[in-house]
C-alpha positions in Angstrom: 142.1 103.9 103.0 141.1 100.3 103.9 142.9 97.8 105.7 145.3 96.8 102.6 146.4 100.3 102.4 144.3 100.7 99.4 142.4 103.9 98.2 138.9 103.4 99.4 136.4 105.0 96.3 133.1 106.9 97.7 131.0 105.1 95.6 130.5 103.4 92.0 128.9 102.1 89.4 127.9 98.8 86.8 126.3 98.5 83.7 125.2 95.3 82.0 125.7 95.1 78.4 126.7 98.2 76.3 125.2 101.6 78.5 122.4 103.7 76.8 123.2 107.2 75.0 121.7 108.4 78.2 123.1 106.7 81.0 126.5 107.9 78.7 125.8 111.2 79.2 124.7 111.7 82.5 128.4 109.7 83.3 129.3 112.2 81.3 128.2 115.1 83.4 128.9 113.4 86.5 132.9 113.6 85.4 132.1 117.5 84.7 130.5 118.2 87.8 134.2 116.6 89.7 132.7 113.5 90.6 135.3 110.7 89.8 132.7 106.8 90.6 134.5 103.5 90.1 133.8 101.7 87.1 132.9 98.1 89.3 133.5 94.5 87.2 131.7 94.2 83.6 129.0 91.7 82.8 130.3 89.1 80.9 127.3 87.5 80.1 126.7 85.2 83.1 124.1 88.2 85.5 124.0 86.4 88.4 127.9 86.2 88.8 128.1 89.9 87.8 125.9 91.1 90.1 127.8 88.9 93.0 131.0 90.5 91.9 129.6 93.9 92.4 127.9 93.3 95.6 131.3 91.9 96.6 132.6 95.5 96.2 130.6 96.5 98.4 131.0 94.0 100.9 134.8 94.4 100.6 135.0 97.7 101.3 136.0 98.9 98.0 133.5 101.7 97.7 130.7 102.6 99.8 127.7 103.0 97.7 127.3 102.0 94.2 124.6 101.9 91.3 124.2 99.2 89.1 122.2 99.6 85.7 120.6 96.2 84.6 118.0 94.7 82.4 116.0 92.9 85.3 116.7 95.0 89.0 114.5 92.3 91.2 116.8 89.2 90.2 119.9 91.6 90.6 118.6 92.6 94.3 117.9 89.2 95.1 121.2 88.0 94.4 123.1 91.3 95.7 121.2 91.1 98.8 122.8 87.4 99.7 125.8 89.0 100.5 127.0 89.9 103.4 127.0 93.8 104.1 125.0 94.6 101.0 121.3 96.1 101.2 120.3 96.7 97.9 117.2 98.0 96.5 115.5 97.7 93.4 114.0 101.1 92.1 112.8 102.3 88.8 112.3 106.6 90.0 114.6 108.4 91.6 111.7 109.0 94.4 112.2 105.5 95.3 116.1 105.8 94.9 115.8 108.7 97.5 113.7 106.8 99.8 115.8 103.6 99.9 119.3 105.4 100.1 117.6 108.0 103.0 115.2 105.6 105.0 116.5 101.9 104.1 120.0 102.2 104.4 120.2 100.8 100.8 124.1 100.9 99.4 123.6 99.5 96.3 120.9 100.9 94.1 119.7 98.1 91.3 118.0 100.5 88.1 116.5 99.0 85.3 117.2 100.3 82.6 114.5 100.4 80.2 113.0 103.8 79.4 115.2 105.3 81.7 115.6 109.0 81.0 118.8 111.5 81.1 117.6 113.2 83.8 116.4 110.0 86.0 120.2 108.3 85.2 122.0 111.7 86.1 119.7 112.4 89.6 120.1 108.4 90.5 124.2 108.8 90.1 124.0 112.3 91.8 122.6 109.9 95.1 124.6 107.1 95.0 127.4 110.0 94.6 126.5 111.5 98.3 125.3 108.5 99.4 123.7 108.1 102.8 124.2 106.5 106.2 122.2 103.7 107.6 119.4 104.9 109.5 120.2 103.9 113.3 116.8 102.0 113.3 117.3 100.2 110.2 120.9 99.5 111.1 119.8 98.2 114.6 117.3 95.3 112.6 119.9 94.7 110.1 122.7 93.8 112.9 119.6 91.4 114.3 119.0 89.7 111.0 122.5 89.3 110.0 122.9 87.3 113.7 125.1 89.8 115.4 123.1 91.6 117.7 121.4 88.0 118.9 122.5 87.0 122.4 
């Protein structure tokens, strides 16, 4: 629970524009496997407000890691990573998803969609599902950047 007494989700998830048969059914088996995400705000046209929405999520406390599936991941990391709390990452393999939830401290992964397969939606919502702490180095720079480490 957060401060408001609210239900805090583990984690969720964004899609701009209708989702692919794929991303569909690895959501799909995502349900089946007992994993319940949080369906975070719809694109309604405007991307950069969409993707500020989501990121607030985040930010809020709402959930604690989230994808989001887009049609261009650098301008949605760009934008996502203006606010406060947020360390997104763009990534198009779920090498790179791995590497920035394990060793970046990334919370928000940013996946373009294009010729993304079953298997590469399903593994990428199977890590934003377990998520993955900060690493206490990168959380240490982070704290510094974001001014509250500075003396």
């Amino acid at each position: 629970m957060n401060g408001n007494a609210q239900t805090v989700a583990e984690w969720g998830y964004a899609v701009e524009g209708q989702p692919s048969t794929m991303l569909q059914v690895a959501l799909r088996a995502v349900h089946r496997n007992g994993s319940q995400p949080q369906t975070l705000p719809e694109c309604n046209g405007e991307t950069c407000d969409w993707v500020r929405r989501v990121a607030e999520c985040l930010r809020s406390g709402r959930c604690r890691t989230a994808v989001l599936f887009c049609r261009d991941a650098c301008l949605g990391c760009c934008i996502a990573n203006k606010v406060s709390g947020v360390r997104a990452a763009a990534v198009w393999t779920v090498a790179q998803a791995t590497r920035a939830l394990e060793q970046l401290g990334a919370n928000l992964l940013i996946v373009e969609m294009a010729e993304r397969t079953y298997f590469e939606c399903k593994e990428m919502l199977r890590l934003c599902c377990n998520g993955a702490a900060c690493p206490p180095g990168v959380a240490c720079i982070l704290q510094e950047l974001d001014g509250h480490a500075h003396r």
